[in-house]
N, C-alpha and C positions, 0 to 999 in steps of 0.2 A: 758783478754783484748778483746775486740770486735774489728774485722777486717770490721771497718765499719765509715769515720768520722762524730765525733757527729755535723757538721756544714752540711754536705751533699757539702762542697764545699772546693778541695783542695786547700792548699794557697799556696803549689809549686811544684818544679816537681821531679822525680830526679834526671835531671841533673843539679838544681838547686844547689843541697843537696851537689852531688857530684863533685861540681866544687868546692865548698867552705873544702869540707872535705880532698878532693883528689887531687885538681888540674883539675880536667879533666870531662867529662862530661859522659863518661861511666863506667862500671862493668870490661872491660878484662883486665887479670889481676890480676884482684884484688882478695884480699880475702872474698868477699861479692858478694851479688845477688839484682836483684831487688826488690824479698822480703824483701832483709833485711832492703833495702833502703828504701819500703813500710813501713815498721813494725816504723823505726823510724820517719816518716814524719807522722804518724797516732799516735804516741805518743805525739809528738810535737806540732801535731793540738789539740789533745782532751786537750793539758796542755794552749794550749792557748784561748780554747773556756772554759775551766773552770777556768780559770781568770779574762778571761776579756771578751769584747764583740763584736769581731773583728767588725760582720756588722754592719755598719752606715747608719742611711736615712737622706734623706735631702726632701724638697717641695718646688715645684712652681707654677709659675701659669701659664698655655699656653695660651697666646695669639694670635688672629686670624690671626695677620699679623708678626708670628715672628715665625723665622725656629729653630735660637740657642740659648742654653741658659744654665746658670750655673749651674753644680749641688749641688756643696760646697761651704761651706763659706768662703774658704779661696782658693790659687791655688797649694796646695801640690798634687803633686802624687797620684793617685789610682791605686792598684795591680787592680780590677776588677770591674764590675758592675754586681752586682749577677739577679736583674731585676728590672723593672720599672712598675710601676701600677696606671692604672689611676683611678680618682676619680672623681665624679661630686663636684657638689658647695655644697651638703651639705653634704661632706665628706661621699657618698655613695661610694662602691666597684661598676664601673660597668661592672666588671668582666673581664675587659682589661687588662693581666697582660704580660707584655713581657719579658723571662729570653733568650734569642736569638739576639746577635748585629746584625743579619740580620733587625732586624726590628727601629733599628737605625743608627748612626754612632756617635760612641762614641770618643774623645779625650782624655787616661787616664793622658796624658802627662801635659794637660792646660785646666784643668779641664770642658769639652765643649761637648754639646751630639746637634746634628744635627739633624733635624727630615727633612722628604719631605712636601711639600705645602698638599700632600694628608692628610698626619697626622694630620697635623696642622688646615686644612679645618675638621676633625672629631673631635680632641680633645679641640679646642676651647672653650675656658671659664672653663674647669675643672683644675684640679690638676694633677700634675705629681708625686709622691712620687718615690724617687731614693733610690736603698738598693745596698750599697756599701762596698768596704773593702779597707781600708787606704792601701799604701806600708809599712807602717811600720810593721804590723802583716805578712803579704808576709816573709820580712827580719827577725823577730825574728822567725818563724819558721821554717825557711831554714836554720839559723843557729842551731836554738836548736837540729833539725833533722840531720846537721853534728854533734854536740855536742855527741848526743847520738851514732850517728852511730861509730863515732871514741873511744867512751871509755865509756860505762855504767856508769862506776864509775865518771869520771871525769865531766858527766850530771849533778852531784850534787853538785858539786862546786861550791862556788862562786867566781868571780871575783876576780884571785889577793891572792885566798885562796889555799894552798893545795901543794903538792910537784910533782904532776907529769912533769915529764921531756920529755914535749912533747911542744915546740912552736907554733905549730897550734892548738894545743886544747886549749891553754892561751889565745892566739888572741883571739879565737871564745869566749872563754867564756867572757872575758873582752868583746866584741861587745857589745852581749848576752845582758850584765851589762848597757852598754850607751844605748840600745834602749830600755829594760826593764823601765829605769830611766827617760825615757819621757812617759809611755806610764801609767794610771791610773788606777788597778784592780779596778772593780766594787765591792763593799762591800754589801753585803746579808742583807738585812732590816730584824731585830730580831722578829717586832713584828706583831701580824699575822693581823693588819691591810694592811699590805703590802704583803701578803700570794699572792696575786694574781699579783703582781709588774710585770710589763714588761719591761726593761731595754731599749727593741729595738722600742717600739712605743712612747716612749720620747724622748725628746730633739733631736726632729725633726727639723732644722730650718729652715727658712721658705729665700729662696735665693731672694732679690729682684735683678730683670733682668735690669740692668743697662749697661754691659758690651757691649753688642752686640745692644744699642738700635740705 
């Protein structure tokens, strides 16, 4: 196992982990370390970035006289904004990529990014493409990462399945189960027309700015 996540971006922390496994937000006490807490949150991410495809993008289009604007199609919750990257009109890179909220102000609550008149006076007339990560991948693997941390074995269970005689490993797993049950593995295209398939530069969608006009 490589001590390393294959996303380069953690999707929680561990007092995440440990508030859901434990009660509590630290290690004393207990019979675990932060390693171990590391170990299972890095298991947890690489099972959820080889299922599915946590990050999401979305695009718009900045206009000269508008500060805010949406960055999803709908107004569910985002765990994060991994960066933004701007594009001219004919979908060139121009090299403007920003992975730092200092260089915005982002709302993950109502789904809303903020730019200053300066911005908006530079990026005028291009694209803003947004690369995101839903709350839901956040929540399944803060659970999975309690899941493992409280019982290897019980990791592999499913929902509803198995005899351990442990009440909060049941919870979690059944969670586990209900957000699993909304959330769509991407399925691997067989044939090698699609060898070079990119999952994360599709179904891009394109937000028209309505909300804030």
């Amino acid at each position: 196992m490589t001590n390393q996540y294959l996303s380069g971006t953690k999707l929680c922390t561990r007092a995440d982990v440990l508030q859901i496994a434990f009660g509590r937000a630290d290690t004393s006490s207990l019979d675990y370390t932060g390693s171990d807490v590391d170990e299972a949150i890095i298991d947890a991410t690489n099972e959820a970035f080889g299922r599915y495809f946590p990050s999401k993008q979305s695009q718009f289009f900045i206009e000269s006289d508008q500060t805010e604007y949406e960055f999803r199609p709908d107004n569910s919750e985002t765990y994060l904004i991994k960066q933004l990257v701007i594009h001219d009109i004919d979908n060139a890179d121009t090299g403007m990529s920003y992975q730092s909220s200092s260089n915005y102000t982002a709302d993950l609550n109502s789904n809303k990014l903020t730019f200053t008149a300066a911005q908006v006076a530079e990026w005028a007339n291009r694209y803003c493409y947004v690369d995101f990560i839903p709350i839901q991948w956040h929540d399944l693997v803060k659970n999975k990462a309690a899941l493992n941390l409280l019982d290897g074995d019980a990791a592999l269970m499913q929902p509803g399945d198995g005899t351990i005689d442990n009440p909060r490993v049941t919870r979690i797993a059944k969670r586990i189960g209900r957000i699993e049950a909304d959330l769509k593995p991407f399925e691997v295209q067989g044939d090698r027309e699609n060898i070079n398939y990119e999952p994360r530069t599709v179904d891009r969608p394109y937000i028209k700015q309505l909300r804030f006009r």
